[in-house]
C-alpha positions in Angstrom: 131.4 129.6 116.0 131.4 127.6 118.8 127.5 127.2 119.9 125.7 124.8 122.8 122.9 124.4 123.2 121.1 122.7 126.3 119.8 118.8 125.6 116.4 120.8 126.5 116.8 122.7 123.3 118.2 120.1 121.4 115.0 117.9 121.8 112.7 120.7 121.1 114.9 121.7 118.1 114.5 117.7 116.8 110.7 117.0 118.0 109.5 120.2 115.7 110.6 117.9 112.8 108.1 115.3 113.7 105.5 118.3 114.6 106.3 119.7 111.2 105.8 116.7 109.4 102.4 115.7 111.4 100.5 112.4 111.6 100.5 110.3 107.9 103.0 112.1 106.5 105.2 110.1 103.2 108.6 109.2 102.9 109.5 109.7 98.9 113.0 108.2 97.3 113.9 109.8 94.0 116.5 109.4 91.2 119.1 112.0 90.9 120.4 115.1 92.7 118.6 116.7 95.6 116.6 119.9 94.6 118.7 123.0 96.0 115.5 123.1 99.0 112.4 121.9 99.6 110.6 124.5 98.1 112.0 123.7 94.8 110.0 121.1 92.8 110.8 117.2 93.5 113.4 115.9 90.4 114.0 113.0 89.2 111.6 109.4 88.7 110.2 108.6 92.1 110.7 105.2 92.9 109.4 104.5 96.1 106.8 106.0 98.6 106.2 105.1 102.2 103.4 105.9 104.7 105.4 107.3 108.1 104.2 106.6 111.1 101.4 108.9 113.1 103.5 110.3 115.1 106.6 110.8 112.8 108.6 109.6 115.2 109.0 109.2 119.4 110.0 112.1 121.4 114.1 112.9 120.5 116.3 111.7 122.9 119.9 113.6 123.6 119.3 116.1 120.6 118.7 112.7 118.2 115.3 112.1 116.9 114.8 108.3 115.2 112.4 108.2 113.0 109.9 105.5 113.3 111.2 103.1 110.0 108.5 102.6 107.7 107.6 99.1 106.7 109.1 98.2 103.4 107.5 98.7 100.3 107.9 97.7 96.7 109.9 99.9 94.6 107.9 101.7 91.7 110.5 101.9 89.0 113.8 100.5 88.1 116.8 103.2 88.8 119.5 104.1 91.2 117.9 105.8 94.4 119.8 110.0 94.9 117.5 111.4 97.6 114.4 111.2 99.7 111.8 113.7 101.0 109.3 113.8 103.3 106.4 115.0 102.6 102.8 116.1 105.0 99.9 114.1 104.3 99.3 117.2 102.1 102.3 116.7 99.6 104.2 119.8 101.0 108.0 119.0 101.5 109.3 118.9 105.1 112.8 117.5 105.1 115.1 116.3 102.2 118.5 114.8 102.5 120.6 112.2 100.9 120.5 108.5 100.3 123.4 105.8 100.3 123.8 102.2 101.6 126.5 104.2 105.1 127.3 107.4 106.3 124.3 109.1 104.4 121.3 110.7 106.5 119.1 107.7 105.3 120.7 104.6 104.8 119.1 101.7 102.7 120.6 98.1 102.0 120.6 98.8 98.8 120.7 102.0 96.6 120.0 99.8 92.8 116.1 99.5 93.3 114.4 97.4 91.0 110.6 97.6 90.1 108.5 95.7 92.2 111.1 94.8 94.9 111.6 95.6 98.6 112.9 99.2 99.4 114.3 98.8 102.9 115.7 101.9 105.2 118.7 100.1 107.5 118.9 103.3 109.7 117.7 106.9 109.8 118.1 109.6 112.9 118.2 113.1 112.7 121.1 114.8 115.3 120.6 118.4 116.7 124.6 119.9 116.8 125.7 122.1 120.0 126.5 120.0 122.8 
């Protein structure tokens, strides 16, 4: 198919993330392989867990909605990072996608988190296809 979309509905399309995810919502970073949806129950050790900003994120821009990047946090276990979710301020699962150090749909400087130390997200952004 060859689908476009207007930047109108590109924006919308991307801004009903951060609507979905609402105001204090949690960025979680898990060991192993993404759940097959978010439905499905979070796998794995979770070894890091960030308060998102209120709102999620600024208005999306061109179909691409950035996230506002957390602050860092300390890591809660010792492991090799697989995934992330967000999550509502009411632990329901929003978004889930994969993690790497480039080219992944979160990007952190490092993927081998060790207990205690900084988790830090290099770049995020979410991009709404059909232009």
């Amino acid at each position: 198919m060859a689908l476009q979309y207007s930047t109108a509905l590109r924006n919308a399309r991307a801004d009903a993330k951060a609507t979905a995810v609402g105001n204090a919502g949690k960025l979680q970073i898990f060991t192993g392989t993404i759940p097959a949806n978010c439905a499905a129950a979070s796998t794995g050790t979770k070894l890091a867990e960030h308060t998102l900003g209120s709102p999620f994120a600024p208005a999306a821009s061109s179909g691409v909605l950035s996230p506002t990047l957390p602050s860092n946090v300390n890591a809660l276990a010792t492991n090799t990072a697989g995934y992330w979710r967000v999550v509502t301020s009411g632990d329901v699962c929003v978004i889930q996608g994969s993690v790497g150090t480039s080219g992944a749909d979160m990007n952190l400087n490092t993927l081998s988190l060790v207990s205690g130390g900084p988790v830090q997200i290099n770049s995020w952004t979410f991009t709404e296809g059909g232009a």
